[in-house]
N, C-alpha and C positions, 0 to 999 in steps of 0.2 A: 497458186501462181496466176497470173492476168497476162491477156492476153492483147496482142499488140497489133494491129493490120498495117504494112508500109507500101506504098508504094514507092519503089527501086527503078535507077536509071538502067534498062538493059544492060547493057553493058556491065555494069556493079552487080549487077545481080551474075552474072556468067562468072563473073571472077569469082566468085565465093562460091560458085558450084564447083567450078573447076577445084578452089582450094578443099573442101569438102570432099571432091573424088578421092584428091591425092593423098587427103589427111587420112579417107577411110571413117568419114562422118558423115551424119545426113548434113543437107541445107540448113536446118531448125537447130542440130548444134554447133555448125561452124559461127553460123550467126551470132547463138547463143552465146560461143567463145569471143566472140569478137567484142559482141557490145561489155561483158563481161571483165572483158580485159582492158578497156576502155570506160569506164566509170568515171563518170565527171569526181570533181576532186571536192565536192560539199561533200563528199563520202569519205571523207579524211578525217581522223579524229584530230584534234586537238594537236597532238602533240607530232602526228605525221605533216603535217599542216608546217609546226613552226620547223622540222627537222624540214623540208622541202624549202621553205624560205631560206633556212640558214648552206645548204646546199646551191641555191641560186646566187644567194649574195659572194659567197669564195667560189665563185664561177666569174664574177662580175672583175675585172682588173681595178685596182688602186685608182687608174688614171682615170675611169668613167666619171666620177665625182667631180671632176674636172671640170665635164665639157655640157655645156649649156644646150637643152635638147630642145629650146622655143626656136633657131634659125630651122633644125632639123624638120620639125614637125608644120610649120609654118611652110618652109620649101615642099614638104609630101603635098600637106592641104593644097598649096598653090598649082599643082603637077597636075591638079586632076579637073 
């Protein structure tokens, strides 16, 4: 196993003690649980991958296909 050093915003760091008291885990495996649980998604085989696509797309309404998202994106860009 490798090993990791992070510097943490106080604050973040207290939170995950605190959940760690309550869970009845040390700091090293609430952590552990977290980042864990949180796995970027290139860790997706193949075929989780395209079941998660087809899961967003019947998330997506009929009517999105519709609506042109260059005034959308174009209004964000200009906003900032």
């Amino acid at each position: 196993m490798g090993d990791v050093l992070l510097k943490l915003d106080d604050a973040l760091l207290m939170d995950y003690r605190r959940a760690a008291d309550s869970s009845g885990r040390t700091l090293e495996d609430e952590l552990r649980e977290a980042l864990t649980a949180h796995r970027p998604t290139a860790r997706l085989s193949k075929q989780e991958l395209l079941a998660l696509s087809d899961r967003l797309l019947n998330m997506t309404p009929a009517s999105a296909a519709a609506i042109d998202s260059t005034d959308l994106i174009r209004e964000d860009r200009d906003s900032r």
